[in-house]
Legacy VTK file of the C-alpha trace (Angstrom):
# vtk DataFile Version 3.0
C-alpha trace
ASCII
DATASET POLYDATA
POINTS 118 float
-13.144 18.656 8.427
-9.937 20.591 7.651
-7.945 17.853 9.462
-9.595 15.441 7.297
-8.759 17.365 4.012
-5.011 17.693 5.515
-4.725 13.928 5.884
-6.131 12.830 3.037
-3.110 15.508 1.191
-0.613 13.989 3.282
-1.733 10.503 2.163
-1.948 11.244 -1.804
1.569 12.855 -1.145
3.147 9.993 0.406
1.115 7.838 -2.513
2.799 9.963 -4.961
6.378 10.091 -3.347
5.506 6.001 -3.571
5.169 5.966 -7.124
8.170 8.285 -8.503
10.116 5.687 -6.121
9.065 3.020 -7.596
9.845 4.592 -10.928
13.121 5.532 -9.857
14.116 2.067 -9.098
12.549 0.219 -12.471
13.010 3.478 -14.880
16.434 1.915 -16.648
14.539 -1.778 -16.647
12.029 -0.238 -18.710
14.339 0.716 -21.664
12.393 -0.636 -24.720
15.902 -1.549 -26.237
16.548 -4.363 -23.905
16.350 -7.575 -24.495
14.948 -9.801 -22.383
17.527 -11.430 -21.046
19.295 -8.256 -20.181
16.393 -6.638 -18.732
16.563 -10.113 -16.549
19.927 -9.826 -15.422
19.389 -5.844 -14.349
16.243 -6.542 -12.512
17.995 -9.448 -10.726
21.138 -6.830 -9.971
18.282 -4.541 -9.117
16.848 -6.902 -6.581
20.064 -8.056 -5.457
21.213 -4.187 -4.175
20.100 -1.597 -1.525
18.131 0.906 -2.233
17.522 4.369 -0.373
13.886 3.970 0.517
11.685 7.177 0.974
12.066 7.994 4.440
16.341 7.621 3.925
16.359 4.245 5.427
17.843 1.490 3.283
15.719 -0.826 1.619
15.957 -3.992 -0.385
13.526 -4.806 -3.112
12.476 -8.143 -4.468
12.851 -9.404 -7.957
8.775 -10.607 -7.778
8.086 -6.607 -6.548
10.203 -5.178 -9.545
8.489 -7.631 -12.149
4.644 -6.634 -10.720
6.253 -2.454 -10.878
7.362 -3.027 -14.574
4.123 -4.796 -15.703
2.046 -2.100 -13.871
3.950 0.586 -15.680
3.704 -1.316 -18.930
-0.375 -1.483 -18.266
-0.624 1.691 -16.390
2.353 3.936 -16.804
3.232 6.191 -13.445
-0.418 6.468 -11.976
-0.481 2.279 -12.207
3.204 3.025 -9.822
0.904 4.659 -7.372
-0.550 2.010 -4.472
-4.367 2.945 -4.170
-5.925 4.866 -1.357
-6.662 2.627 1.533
-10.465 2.157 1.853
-11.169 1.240 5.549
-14.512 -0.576 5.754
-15.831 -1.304 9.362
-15.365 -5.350 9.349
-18.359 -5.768 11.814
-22.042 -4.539 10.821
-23.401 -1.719 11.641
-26.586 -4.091 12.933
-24.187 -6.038 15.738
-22.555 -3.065 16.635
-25.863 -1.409 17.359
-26.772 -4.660 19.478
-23.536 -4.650 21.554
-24.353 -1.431 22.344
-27.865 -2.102 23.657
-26.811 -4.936 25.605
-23.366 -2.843 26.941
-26.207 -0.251 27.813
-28.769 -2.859 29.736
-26.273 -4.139 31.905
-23.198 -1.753 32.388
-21.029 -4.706 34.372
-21.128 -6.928 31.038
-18.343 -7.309 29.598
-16.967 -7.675 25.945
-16.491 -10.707 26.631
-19.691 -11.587 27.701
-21.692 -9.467 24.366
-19.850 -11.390 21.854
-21.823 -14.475 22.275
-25.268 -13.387 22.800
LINES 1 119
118 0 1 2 3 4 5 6 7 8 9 10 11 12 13 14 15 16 17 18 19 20 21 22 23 24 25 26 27 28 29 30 31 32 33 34 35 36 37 38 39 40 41 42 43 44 45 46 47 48 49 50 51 52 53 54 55 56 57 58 59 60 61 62 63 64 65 66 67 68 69 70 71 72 73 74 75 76 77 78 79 80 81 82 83 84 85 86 87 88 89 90 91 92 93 94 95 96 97 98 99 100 101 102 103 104 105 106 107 108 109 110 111 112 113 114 115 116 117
């Protein structure tokens, strides 16, 4: 359970260090004295440019990403900056699952290949 705990503080880290990245790109785009068409023609020098990503490696950024990271700060301010924890659902039922395991079980030579259709 503590490795759980640890990973799940390692992944709101790494969501935070996300978000002030994202910040640190967009924060002069979000000057309220801009006008529009200079806040244009920064986010397109923005997305034109190289940034140093989080891990040091360089990254480039595009002008549709910077657009959705200003409206989400406009709607959300830093917290809207920060990407969601990932919620991993199991994509196959619980109910099949059970079943490929009963028939996996009956006949130990059967293969996957052979439980998916039945």
């Amino acid at each position: 359970m503590a490795d759980h705990a640890a990973e799940m503080r390692k992944r709101r880290e790494r969501a935070h260090q996300i978000g002030l990245f994202r910040y640190r790109i967009i924060q002069d785009a979000l000057d309220a004295g801009l006008t529009a068409k200079q806040r244009g023609a920064l986010v397109r020098r923005l997305a034109g440019q190289t940034h140093p990503g989080i891990d040091g490696q360089p990254v480039r950024i595009s002008r549709s990403s910077l657009d959705r990271w200003i409206r989400a700060w406009r709607a959300g301010g830093f917290e809207a900056l920060v990407p969601p924890p990932v919620r991993v659902e199991p994509r196959t039922p619980a109910e099949v699952l059970s079943l490929a395991t009963a028939l996996k079980r009956e006949n130990p030579a059967r293969t996957a290949t052979q439980v998916a259709p039945i």
